[in-house]
TIVEXMI-500301 format. One record per residue (C-alpha): x, y, z. Coordinates in steps of 0.05 Angstrom, whole numbers, padded with zeros to 5 digits, always signed. Each point is the difference from the previous one (the first is absolute). Layout:
// TIVEXMI-500301
XYZ
...
END
This chain:
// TIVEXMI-500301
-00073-00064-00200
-00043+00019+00062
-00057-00047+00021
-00060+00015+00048
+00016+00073+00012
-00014+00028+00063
-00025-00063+00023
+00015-00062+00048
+00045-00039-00044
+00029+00054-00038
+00054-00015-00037
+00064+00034-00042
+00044-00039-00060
+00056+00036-00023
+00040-00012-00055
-00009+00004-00086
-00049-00021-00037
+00034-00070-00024
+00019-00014+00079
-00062+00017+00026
-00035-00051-00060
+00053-00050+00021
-00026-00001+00071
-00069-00012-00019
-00025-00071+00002
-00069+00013-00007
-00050+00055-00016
+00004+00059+00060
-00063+00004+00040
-00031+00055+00024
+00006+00083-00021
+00079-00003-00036
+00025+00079-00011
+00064+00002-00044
+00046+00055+00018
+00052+00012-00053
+00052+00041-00003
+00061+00032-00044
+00048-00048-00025
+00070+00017+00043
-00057+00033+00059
+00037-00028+00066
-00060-00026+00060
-00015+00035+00056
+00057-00003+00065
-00015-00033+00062
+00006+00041+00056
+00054-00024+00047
-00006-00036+00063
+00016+00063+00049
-00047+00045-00033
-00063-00059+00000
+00021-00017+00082
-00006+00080+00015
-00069+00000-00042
-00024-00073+00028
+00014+00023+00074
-00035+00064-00005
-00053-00016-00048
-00008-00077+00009
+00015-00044-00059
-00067+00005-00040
+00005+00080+00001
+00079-00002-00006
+00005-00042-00065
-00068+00043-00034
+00040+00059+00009
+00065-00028-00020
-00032-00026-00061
-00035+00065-00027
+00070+00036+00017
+00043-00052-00037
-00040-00037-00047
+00012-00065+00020
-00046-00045+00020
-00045+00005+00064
-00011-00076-00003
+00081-00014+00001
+00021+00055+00055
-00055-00032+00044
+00031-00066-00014
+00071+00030+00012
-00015+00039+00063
-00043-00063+00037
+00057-00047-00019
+00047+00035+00041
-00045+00016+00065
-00035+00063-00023
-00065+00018+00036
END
């Protein structure tokens, strides 16, 4: 369940339908896009820490974890998080 796409505050829930309900407490606000996918369909790897150091010191971590998120999948909002926590650029 993404939230405010492309925007500020965006935000990413992953999980099924009935845990994704479950976290819920009240009605979503703002734009909600539901991404489904395959039952058994495994989520996108995080790239590891070597690779997003090498992309955060030549790119900087804004432009490192865009590009490692259109490469892996994975979320730019969480590699940004990941690569900032431990002293990216």
């Amino acid at each position: 369940m993404c939230r405010e796409l492309t925007k500020l505050h965006e935000t990413v829930e992953r999980g099924t339908a009935t845990e994704l309900a479950g976290r819920l407490t009240e009605p979503p606000r703002g734009e909600i896009t539901l991404v489904l996918a395959a039952a058994g369909a495994t989520p996108p790897a995080m790239p590891d820490d070597a690779a997003l150091a090498e992309l955060a010191g030549a790119l900087g971590a804004k432009r490192a974890a865009a590009l490692a998120a259109s490469l892996s999948g994975a979320s730019r909002n969480a590699i940004y998080a990941r690569l900032t926590r431990r002293g990216g650029d």
